[in-house]
Steps between C-alpha positions, in 0.01 A plus 500: 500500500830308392769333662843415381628173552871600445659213573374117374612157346215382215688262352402203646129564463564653124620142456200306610260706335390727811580853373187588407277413787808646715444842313110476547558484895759739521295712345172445689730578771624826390807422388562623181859505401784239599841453430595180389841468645802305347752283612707279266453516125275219481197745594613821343358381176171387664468839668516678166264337315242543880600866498463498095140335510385717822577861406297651760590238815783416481877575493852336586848461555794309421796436741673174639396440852823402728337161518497426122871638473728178476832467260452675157292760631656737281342349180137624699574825592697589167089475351346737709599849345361346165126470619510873506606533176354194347112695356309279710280599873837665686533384819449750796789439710814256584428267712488308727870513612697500759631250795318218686696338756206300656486244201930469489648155529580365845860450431719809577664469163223427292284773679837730413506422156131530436506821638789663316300415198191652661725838562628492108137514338402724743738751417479418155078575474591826669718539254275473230189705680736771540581550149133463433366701791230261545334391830650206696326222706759390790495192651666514858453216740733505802705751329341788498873735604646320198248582272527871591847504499471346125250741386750794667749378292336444175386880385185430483211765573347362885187711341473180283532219745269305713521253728230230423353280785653761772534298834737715690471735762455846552854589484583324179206695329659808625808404304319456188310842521791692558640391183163557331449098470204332667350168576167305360289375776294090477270338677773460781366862635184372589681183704440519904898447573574805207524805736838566342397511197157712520762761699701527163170528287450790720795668497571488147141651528188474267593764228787233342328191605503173287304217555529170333416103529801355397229202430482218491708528820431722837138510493323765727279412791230355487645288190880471681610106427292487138668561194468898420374716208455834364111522644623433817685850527196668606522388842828621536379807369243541721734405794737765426229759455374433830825506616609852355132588617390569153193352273570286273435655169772740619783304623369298115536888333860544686677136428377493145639870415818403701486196265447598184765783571762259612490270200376718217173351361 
């Protein structure tokens, strides 16, 4: 049995030396593939030499998160189409991108500002997946009708996009699988308060599920408030099987073939 961890942040413990023993509990825990996932180019080159050095665990993206975009963002996103051409591990999809307006400054014309530079390399990583046709990774927090409107606009294939870290309702999944998009589900499904978000697991429905960690943030219950990683996936897993009232070796067979599919590898 394998599980794909399709959405996760290693940097911090590739830094401090942890990789390894992180790797040796994913796996223990059935997880057996995760994507490293980018967000500024200070980690894309540290995800390519992980992917690089763990062929058959590992695999990643590149994109500028709306958090990391600040003045001179173009300089960032004018490198991305270059990692696929560049002969080293290709990256699996764009992202993450997209807008944030949680994290925005207080003041009304900072918070403006910030954001119209959010919208620009937003539309400017569509950009570039579109003329790749590669997979992107969005990013949507409190703007999730922006977002789609964005991705409308761009030309790119909705078969290609997910949203990661889905925490919307019902209703907004329904907008993403009409257009052939879909979300990636955390930790937060297994939350007491997160009936909204279990309904839009559900009706986006088990055959195109995703299933992440988003580590080291969101942990799943019964490790919610401790920093999160890949090995902890299985009990979201598990939660979701029992909540699609399926084993879980199958809803394991289902998300990694969804997976694999969606990204390429």
């Amino acid at each position: 049995m394998t599980i794909v961890d399709t959405h996760t942040h290693l940097d911090s413990v590739a830094r401090a030396g942890g990789l390894p023993d992180l790797i040796r509990r994913a796996r223990e825990a059935d997880v057996g593939w995760m994507i490293a996932v980018g967000t500024a180019p200070d980690d894309w080159d540290l995800y390519g030499e992980i992917a690089r050095d763990n062929p058959g665990c590992i695999r990643h993206t590149i994109g500028v998160h709306p958090c990391s975009v600040e003045e001179g963002w173009e300089a960032a996103v004018a490198g991305i189409e270059a990692r696929w051409q560049d002969g080293g591990v290709r990256p699996v999809a764009i992202g993450e991108c997209g807008l944030d307006r949680f994290h925005l400054p207080k003041e009304p014309g900072a918070a403006a500002r910030v954001l119209d530079l959010q919208r620009a390399a937003f539309r400017a990583q569509l950009s570039i997946a579109r003329r790749l046709g590669c997979a992107v990774v969005i990013h949507s927090r409190g703007a999730f009708h922006e977002c789609v409107e964005t991705i409308d606009g761009s030309g790119v294939d909705w078969n290609r996009v997910v949203f990661h870290c889905f925490s919307e309702g019902e209703a907004e999944m329904l907008e993403l699988a009409k257009r052939g998009g879909r979300g990636s589900f955390t930790g937060i499904l297994t939350y007491k308060n997160a009936d909204a978000v279990r309904a839009a697991a559900m009706a986006q429905g088990l055959p195109r599920l995703m299933i992440e960690t988003d580590a080291p943030f969101l942990a799943p219950t019964p490790h919610r408030g401790k920093p999160n990683e890949p090995a902890y996936l299985r009990h979201t897993a598990q939660f979701a099987a029992d909540m699609f009232g399926v084993g879980l070796e199958e809803l394991a067979a289902v998300t990694t073939s969804t997976a694999r599919t969606f990204y390429g590898f």
